[in-house]
C-alpha positions as CSV (number, residue, x, y, z in Angstrom):
1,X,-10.4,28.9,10.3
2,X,-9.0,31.5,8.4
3,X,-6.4,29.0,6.6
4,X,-9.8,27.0,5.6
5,X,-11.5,30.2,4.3
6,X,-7.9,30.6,2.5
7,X,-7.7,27.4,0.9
8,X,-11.7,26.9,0.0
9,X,-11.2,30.2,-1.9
10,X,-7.8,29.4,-3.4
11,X,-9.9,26.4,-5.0
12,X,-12.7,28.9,-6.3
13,X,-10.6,31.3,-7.8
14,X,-8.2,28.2,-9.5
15,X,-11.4,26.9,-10.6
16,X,-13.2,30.1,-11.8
17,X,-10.1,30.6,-13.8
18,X,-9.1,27.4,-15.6
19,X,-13.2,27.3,-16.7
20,X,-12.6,31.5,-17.7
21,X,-9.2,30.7,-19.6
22,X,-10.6,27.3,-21.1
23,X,-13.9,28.9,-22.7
24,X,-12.1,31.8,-23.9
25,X,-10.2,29.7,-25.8
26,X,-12.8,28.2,-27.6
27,X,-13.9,31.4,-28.0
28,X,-11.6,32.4,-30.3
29,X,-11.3,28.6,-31.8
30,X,-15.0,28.7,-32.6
31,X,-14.7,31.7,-35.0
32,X,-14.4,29.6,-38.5
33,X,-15.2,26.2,-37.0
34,X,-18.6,25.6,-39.8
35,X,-15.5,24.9,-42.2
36,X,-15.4,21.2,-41.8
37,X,-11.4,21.5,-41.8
38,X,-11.7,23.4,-38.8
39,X,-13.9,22.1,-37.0
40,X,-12.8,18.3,-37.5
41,X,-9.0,18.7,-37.9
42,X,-8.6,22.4,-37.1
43,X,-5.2,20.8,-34.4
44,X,-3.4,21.1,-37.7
45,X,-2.4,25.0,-37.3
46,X,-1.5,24.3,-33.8
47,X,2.0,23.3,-35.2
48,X,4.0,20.1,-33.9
49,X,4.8,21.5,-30.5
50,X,1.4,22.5,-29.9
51,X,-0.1,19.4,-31.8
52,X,2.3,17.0,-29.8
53,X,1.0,19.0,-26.5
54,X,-2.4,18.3,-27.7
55,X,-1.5,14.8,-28.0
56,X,0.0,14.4,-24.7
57,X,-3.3,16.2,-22.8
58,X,-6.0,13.9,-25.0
59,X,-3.7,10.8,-23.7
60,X,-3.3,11.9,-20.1
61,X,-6.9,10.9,-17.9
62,X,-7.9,10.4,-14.3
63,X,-6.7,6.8,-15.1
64,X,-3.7,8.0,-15.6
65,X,-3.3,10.7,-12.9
66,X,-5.4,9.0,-9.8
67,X,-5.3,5.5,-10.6
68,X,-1.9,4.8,-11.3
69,X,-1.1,6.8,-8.2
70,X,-3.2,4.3,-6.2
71,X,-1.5,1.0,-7.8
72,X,2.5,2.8,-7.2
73,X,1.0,3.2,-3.4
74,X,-0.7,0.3,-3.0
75,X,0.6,-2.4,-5.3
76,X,4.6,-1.2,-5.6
77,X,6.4,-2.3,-8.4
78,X,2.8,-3.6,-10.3
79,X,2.1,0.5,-10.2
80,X,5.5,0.8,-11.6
81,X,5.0,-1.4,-14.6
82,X,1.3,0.3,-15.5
83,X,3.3,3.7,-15.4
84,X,5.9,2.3,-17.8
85,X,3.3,0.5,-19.7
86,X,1.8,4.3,-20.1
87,X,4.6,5.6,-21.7
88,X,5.9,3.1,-23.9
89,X,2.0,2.9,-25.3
90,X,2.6,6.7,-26.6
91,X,5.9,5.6,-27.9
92,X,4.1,2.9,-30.1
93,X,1.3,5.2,-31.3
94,X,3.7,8.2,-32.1
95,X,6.7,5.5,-33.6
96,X,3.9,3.6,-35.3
97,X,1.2,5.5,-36.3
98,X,2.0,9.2,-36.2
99,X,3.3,9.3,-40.0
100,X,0.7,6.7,-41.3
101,X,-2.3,7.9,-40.2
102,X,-2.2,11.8,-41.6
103,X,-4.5,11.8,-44.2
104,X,-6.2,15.2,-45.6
105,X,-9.5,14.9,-45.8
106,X,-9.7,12.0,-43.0
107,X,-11.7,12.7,-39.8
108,X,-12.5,9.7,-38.4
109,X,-10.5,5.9,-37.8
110,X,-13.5,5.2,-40.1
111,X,-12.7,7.8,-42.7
112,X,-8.9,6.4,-42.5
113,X,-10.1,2.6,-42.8
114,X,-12.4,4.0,-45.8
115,X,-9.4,5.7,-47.7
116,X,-6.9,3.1,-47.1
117,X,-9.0,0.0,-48.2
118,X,-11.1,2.0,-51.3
119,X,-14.4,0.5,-49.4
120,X,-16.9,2.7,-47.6
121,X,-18.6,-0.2,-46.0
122,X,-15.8,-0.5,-42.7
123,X,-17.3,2.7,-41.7
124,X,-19.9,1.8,-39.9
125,X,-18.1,-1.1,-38.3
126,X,-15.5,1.1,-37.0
127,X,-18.2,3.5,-35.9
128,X,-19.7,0.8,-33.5
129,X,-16.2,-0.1,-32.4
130,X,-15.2,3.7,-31.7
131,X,-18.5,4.2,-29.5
132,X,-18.4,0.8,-27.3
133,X,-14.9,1.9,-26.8
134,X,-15.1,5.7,-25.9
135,X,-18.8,4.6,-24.1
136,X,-17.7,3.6,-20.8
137,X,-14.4,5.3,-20.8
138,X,-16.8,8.9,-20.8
139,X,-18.8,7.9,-17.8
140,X,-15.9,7.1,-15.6
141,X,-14.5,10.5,-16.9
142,X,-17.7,12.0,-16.0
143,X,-18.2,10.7,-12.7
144,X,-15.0,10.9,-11.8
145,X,-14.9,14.8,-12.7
146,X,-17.9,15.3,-10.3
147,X,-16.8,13.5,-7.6
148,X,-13.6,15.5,-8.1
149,X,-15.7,18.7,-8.2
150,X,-17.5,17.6,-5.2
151,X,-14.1,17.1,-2.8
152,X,-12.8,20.2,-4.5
153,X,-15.8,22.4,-2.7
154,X,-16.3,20.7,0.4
155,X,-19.8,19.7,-0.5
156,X,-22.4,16.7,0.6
157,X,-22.5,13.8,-1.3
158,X,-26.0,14.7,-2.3
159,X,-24.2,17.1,-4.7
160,X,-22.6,14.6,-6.8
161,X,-25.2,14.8,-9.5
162,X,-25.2,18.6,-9.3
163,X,-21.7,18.4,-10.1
164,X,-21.7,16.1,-12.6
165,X,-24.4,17.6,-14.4
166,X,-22.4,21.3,-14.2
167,X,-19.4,19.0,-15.6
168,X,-21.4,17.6,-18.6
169,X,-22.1,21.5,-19.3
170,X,-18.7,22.4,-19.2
171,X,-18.0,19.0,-21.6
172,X,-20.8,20.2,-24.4
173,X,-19.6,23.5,-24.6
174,X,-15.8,23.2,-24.8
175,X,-16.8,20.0,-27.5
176,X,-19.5,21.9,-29.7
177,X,-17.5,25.3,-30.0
178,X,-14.3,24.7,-30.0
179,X,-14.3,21.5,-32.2
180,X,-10.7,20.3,-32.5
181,X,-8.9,23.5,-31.8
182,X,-10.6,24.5,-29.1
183,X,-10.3,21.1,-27.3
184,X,-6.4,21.6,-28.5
185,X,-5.9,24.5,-26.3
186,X,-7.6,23.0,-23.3
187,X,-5.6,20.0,-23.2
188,X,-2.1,22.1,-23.8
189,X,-3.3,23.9,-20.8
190,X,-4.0,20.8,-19.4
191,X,-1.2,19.4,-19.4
192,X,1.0,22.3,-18.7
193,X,-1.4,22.3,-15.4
194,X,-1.1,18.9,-14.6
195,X,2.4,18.6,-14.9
196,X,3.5,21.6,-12.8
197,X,1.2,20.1,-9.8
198,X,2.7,16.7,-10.1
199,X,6.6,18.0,-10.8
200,X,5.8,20.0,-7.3
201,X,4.6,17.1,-5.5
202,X,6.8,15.2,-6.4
203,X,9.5,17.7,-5.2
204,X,7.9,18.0,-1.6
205,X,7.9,14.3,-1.2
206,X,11.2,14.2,-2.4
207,X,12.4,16.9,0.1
208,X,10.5,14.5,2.6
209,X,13.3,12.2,2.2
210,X,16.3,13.9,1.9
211,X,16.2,13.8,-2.0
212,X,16.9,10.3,-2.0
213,X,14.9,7.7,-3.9
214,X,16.3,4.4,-2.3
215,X,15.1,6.5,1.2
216,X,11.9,6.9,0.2
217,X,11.3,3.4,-1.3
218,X,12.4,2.0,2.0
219,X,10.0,4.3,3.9
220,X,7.1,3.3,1.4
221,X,7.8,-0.7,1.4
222,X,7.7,-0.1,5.2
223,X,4.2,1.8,5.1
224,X,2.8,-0.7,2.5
225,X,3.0,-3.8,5.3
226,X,4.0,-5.7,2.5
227,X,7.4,-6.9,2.9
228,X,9.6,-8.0,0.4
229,X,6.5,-8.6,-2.2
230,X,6.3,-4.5,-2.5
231,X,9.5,-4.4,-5.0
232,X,8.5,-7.3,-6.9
233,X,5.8,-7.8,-9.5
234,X,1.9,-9.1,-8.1
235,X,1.1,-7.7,-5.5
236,X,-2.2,-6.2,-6.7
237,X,-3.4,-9.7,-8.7
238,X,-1.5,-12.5,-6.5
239,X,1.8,-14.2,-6.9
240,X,0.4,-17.3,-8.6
241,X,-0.2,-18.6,-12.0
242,X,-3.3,-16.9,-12.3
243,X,-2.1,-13.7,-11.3
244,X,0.8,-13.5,-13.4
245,X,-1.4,-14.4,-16.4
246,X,-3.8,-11.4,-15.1
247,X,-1.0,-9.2,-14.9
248,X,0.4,-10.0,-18.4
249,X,-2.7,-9.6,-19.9
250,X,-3.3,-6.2,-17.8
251,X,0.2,-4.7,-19.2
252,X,-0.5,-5.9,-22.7
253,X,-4.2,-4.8,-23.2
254,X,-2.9,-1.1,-21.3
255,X,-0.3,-0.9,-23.9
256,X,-2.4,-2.0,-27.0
257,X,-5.6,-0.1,-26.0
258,X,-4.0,3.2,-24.9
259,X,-2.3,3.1,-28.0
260,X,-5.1,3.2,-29.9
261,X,-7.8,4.9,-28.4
262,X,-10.4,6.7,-31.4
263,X,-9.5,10.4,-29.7
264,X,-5.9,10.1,-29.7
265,X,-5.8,8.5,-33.5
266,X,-7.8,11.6,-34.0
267,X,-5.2,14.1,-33.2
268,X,-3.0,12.3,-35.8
269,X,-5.0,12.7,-38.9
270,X,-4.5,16.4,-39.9
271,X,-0.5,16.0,-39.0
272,X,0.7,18.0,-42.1
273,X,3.7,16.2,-42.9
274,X,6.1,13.4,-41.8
275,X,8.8,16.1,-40.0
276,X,5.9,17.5,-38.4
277,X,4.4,14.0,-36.9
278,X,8.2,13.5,-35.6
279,X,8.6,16.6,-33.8
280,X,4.9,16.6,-32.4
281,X,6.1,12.9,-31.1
282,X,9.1,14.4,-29.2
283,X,6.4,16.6,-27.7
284,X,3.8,14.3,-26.8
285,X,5.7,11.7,-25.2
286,X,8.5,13.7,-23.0
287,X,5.6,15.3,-20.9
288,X,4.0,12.2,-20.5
289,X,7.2,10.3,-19.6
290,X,7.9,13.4,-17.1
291,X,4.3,13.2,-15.4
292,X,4.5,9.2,-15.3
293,X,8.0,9.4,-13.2
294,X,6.2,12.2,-11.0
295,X,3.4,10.4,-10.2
296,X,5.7,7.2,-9.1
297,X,7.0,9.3,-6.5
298,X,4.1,10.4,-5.2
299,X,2.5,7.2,-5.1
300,X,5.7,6.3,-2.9
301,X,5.3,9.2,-1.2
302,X,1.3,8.3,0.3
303,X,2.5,5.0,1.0
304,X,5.4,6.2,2.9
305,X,3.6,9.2,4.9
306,X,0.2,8.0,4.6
307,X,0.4,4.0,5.2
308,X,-1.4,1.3,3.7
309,X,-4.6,1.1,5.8
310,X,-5.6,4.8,5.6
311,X,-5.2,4.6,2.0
312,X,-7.3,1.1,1.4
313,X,-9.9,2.7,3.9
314,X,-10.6,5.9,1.8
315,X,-10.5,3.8,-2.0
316,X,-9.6,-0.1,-2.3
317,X,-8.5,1.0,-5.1
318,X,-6.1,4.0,-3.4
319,X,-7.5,6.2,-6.5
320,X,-7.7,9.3,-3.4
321,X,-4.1,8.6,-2.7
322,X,-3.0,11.9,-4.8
323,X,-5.5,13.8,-3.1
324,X,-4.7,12.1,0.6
325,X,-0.9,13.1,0.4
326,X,-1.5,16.9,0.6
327,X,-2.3,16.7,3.8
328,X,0.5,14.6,5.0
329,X,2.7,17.6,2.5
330,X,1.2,20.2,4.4
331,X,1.0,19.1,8.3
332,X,-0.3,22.8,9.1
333,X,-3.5,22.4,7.5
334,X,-6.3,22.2,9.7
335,X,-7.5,19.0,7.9
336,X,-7.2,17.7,3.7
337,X,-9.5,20.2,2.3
338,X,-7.5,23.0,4.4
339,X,-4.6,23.1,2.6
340,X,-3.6,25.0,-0.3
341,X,-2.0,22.7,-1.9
342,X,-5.1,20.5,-1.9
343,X,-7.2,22.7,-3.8
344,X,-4.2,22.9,-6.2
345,X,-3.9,18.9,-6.3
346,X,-7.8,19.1,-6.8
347,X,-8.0,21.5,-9.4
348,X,-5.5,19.8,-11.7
349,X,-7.7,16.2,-11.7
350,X,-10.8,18.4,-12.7
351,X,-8.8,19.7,-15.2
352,X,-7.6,16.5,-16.3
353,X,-10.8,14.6,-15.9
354,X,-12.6,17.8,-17.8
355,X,-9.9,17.9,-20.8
356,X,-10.3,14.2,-21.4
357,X,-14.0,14.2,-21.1
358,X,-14.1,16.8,-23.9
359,X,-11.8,15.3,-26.0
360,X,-13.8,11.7,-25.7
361,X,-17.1,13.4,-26.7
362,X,-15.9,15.0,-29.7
363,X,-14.9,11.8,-30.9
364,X,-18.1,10.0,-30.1
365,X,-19.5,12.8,-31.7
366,X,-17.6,13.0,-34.6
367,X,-17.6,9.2,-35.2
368,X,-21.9,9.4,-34.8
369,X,-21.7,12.3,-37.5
370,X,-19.6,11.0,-40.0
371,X,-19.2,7.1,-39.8
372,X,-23.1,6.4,-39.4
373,X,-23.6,8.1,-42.7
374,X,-23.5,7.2,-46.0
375,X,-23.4,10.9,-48.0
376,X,-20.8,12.5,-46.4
377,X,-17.2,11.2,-47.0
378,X,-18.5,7.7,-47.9
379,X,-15.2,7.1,-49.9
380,X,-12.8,8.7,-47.8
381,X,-12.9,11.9,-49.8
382,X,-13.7,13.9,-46.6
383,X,-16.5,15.7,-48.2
384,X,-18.5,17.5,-45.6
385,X,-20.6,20.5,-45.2
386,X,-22.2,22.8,-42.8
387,X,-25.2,20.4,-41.8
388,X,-23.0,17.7,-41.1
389,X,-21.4,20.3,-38.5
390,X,-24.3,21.5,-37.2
391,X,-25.2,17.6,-36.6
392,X,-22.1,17.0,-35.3
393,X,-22.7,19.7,-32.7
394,X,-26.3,18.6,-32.0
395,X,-24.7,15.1,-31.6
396,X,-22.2,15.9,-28.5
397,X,-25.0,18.3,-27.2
398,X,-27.1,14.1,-27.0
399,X,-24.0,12.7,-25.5
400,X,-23.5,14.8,-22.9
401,X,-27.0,14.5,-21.6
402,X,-27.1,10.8,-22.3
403,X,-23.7,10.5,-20.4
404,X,-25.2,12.6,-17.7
405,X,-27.8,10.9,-17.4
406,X,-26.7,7.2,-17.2
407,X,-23.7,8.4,-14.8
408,X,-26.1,9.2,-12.1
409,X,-26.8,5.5,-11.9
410,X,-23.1,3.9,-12.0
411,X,-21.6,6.6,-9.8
412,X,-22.1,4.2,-6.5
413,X,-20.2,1.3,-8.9
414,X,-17.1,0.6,-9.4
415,X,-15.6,2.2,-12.4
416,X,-12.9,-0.8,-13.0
417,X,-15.2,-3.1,-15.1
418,X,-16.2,-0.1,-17.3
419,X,-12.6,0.7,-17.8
420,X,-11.4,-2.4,-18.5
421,X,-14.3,-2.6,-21.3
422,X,-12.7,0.1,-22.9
423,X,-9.4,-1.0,-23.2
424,X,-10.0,-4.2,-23.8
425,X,-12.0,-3.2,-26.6
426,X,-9.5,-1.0,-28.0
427,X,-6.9,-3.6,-27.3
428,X,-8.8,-6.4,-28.9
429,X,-10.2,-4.9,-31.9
430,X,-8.7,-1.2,-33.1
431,X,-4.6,-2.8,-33.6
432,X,-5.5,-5.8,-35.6
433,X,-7.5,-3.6,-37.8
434,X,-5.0,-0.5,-38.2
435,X,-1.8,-3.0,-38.5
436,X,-3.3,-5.3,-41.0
437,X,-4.6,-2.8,-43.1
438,X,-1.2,-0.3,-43.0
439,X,0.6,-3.6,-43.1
440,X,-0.7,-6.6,-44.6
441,X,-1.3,-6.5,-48.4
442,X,-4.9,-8.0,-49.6
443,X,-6.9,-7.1,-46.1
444,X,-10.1,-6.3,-46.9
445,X,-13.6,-5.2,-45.6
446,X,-14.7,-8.4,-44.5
447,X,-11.9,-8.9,-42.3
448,X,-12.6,-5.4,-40.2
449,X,-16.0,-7.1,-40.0
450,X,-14.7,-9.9,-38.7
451,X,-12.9,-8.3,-36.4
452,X,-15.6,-6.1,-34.9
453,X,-18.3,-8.1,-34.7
454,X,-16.8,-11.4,-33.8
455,X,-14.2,-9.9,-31.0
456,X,-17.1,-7.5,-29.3
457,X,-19.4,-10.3,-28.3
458,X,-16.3,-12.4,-26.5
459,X,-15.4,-9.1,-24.8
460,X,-18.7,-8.5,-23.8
461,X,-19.3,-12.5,-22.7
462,X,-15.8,-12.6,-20.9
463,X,-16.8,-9.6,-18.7
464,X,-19.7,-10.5,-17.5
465,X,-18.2,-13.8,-16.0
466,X,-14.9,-12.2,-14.7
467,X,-14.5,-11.2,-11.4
468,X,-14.5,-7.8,-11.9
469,X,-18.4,-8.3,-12.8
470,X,-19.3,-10.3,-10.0
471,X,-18.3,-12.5,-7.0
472,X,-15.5,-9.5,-5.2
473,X,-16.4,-6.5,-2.9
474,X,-14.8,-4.2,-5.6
475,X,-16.8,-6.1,-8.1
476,X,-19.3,-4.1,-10.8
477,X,-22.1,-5.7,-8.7
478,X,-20.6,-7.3,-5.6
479,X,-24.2,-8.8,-4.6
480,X,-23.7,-11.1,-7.4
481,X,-21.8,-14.4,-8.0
482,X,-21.3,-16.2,-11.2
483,X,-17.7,-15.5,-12.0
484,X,-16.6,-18.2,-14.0
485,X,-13.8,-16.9,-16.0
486,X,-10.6,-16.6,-13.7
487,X,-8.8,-13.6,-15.1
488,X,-10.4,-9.9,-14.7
489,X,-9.2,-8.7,-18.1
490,X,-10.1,-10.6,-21.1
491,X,-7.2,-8.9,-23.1
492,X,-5.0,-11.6,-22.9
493,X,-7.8,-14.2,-24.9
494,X,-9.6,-11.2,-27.2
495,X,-6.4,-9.6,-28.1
496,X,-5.3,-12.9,-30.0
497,X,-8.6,-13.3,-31.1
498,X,-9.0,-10.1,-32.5
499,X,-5.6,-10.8,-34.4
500,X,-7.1,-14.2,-36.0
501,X,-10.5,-13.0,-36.9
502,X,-8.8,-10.1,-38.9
503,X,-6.7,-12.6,-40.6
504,X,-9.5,-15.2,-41.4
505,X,-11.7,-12.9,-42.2
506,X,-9.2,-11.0,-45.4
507,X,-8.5,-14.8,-45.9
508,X,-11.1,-15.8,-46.9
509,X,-11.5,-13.4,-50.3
510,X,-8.1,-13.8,-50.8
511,X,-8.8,-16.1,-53.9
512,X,-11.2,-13.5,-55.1
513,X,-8.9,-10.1,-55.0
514,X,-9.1,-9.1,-58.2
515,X,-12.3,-8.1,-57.3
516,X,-14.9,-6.2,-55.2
517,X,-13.1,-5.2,-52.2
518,X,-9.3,-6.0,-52.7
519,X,-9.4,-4.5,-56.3
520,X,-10.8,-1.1,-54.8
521,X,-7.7,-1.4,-52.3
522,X,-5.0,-1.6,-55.1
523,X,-7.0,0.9,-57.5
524,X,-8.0,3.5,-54.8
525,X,-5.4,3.6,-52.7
526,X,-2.2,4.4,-55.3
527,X,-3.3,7.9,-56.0
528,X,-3.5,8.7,-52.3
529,X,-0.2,7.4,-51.2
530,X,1.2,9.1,-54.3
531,X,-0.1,12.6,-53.0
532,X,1.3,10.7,-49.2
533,X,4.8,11.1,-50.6
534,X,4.1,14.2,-52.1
């Protein structure tokens, strides 16, 4: 009993003290955040180990931390590939994009798209882009950090709202005060957090074994009752043709849409200079790339010590098998929320799922402040003022409660389909429009129209008749059948078709660049890559 009392209060005071540390934080970030600057792109003075840090928190989520735990445990080597697939992602945004998208002045992937093409008009687009993308990634984060909460303390299931709603709080205040610095220092803390409890569990599995991998494979394809199929790709979406093309499609819209998610292209605007976006890059990705190979072995490790069946009974999903190994790490413990190490485990994912939650509002917020108006920073200029912040502010105090509010009612769903929205959104629609526009020569603003709008709808059209909408007990609504579309991401159709409606789109003006939009380009754009080089 008195190991239970021990542990329950370990959790409190862990808690209690990541909240403590993360608002004091934006405490002393909030102090000059009604200067635009600050407030939007104040993750400049945090200097390239601290902005590369930053990076690496905003990109790490529960996804990332719970879920790809579950598919290494459950699915094998398909786990193996979506931790990979994690970590070359980063690589492309920080090879890629880093040292194009700083921009002084720029905010927003709206602001950027304004700048780079001379035409205010993609701002809006982008806006409605940036929100169906962040949109459904928030609520999983959301939920996900309440049900979190909930397990950490023990408590009913009837508290899940409760916690949730204490969550959202958290969200709104670490968002609204600390604006980009503040959110900065959570998610170095974050991440410094996160890693230390995976490198440790991974290190107690490890010892498990002997320290040696090839043991603990063997011990994990035995408790997956899979066989051979464990250390071979498709296990988790079938060996056939169909799977393969799911499992393609999964890898590629996980690399693409990671890659560019709106919050993490934030980060990258107010990157001073091209030797700063490289040694942030270092910075960003080696943490990531350390946590990725820690959570491999611990998804071994539940597989291994837990077993298949335990794991499949708690989540089909296994997205408890992080949480589930502690116990099987720490065989003294009166039961899972007993252990010490549990409540660490626990208090990491709320951290995580409370870091990213922050980070996702602000760019909602920020994209709801700046890219649905026409007055401030209309050409790229970044012109703002202290009523824009004051909206902005206003505008993640709405998105909180609206999040709050519509995560009561998906809480009891599963949160695949809303995560696969979000990346295959940001798959589909955000790298066509960033690589045509930093690459192609003559793309304009009709072809980020064509892009948004014609790519969303097929998104939307192709979920609804996947199987991860209807027709499966893990479905979005398993009561339902009308799954007519074989594949459960769209990525591997909208991707390409996000690609040619870009292209058609710029296309068709080409015979017209001299001018309206393409002139703009070529007459706006000179002076700012001038001061680029500069």
């Amino acid at each position: 009993m008195s190991g239970a009392i021990d542990a329950r209060s370990l959790a409190v005071v862990i808690f209690l003290a990541f909240v403590a540390v993360s608002l004091l934080l934006c405490g002393l970030a909030a102090a000059d955040q009604d200067d635009p600057e600050h407030f939007y792109a104040g993750g400049a003075t945090l200097g390239p180990v601290g902005a590369g840090l930053a990076i690496a928190g905003d990109y790490v989520s529960a996804a990332t931390l719970l879920s790809t735990t579950g598919s290494v445990a459950l699915a094998g080597f398909d786990g193996l590939l979506f931790a990979l697939a994690t970590v070359a992602s980063l690589v492309l945004v920080m090879r890629l994009f880093a040292e194009r998208l700083r921009r002084r002045g720029v905010f927003t992937m709206g602001d950027f798209l304004a700048d780079r093409l001379g035409d205010g008009s993609v701002r809006r687009a982008l806006g409605v882009a940036t929100l169906v993308v962040l949109a459904p990634l928030l609520l999983v984060q959301l939920t996900t950090a309440g049900r979190v909460m909930t397990s950490m303390f023990g408590l009913p299931e009837g508290a899940l709202t409760g916690c949730t709603v204490a969550s959202g709080a958290l969200m709104v205040c670490y968002s609204a005060f600390g604006g980009m610095r503040g959110t900065g220092y959570i998610q170095i803390l974050k991440i410094a957090v996160v890693l230390g409890t995976v490198t440790l569990l991974a290190g107690l599995v490890l010892a498990r074994f002997d320290w040696s991998p090839f043991a603990l494979f063997d011990a994990a394809q035995a408790g997956s009752k899979a066989g051979g199929d464990y250390a071979r790709p498709g296990l988790q979406f079938g060996h056939g043709f169909a799977g393969a093309l799911d499992l393609t499609g999964f890898q590629l819209t996980l690399v693409l849409g990671a890659a560019c998610m709106p919050h993490i292209m934030m980060r990258l605007h107010p990157v001073r200079d091209a030797w700063t976006a490289r040694r942030a890059g270092v910075w960003a990705v080696a943490p990531v790339a350390l946590l990725c190979a820690g959570i491999v072995v611990v998804g071994l490790g539940a597989s291994a010590l837990i077993g298949r069946d335990l794991l499949h009974a708690a989540d089909p999903a296994g997205g408890t098998a992080l949480l589930m190994v502690t116990s099987a790490l720490d065989p003294a413990a009166a039961g899972p929320r007993d252990s010490p190490l549990f409540a660490l485990v626990a208090c990491a994912a709320f951290a995580t799922t409370l870091a990213a939650v922050a980070g996702i509002t602000l760019a909602a917020a920020s994209s709801l402040a700046r890219d649905f108006t026409l007055k401030s920073g209309a050409q790229g200029e970044g012109k703002a003022s202290s009523r824009e912040i004051r909206r902005a502010r206003w505008t993640v105090v709405a998105i909180g409660a609206f999040a709050v509010f519509l995560s009561a009612y998906t809480h009891d769903r599963n949160p695949q389909v809303l995560l696969s929205l979000s990346f295959a959104a940001a798959a589909s629609i955000l790298p066509p429009v960033l690589l045509y526009a930093l690459f192609r020569p003559g793309f304009n603003a009709r072809g980020v129209r064509w892009t948004v709008y014609g790519t969303l709808p097929l998104i939307l059209v192709l979920m609804v008749m996947s199987p991860a909408f209807s027709g499966t007990p893990i479905a979005l609504f398993p009561e339902w059948d009308f799954d007519v579309f074989p594949l459960q991401t769209p990525g591997l159709v909208t991707i390409p078709a996000g690609f040619l409606l870009g292209l058609l789109g710029s296309a068709r003006n080409r015979t017209h660049a001299g001018e309206g939009t393409g002139h703009r380009h070529r007459a706006g754009w000179t002076p700012q890559r001038a001061r680029d080089r500069a």
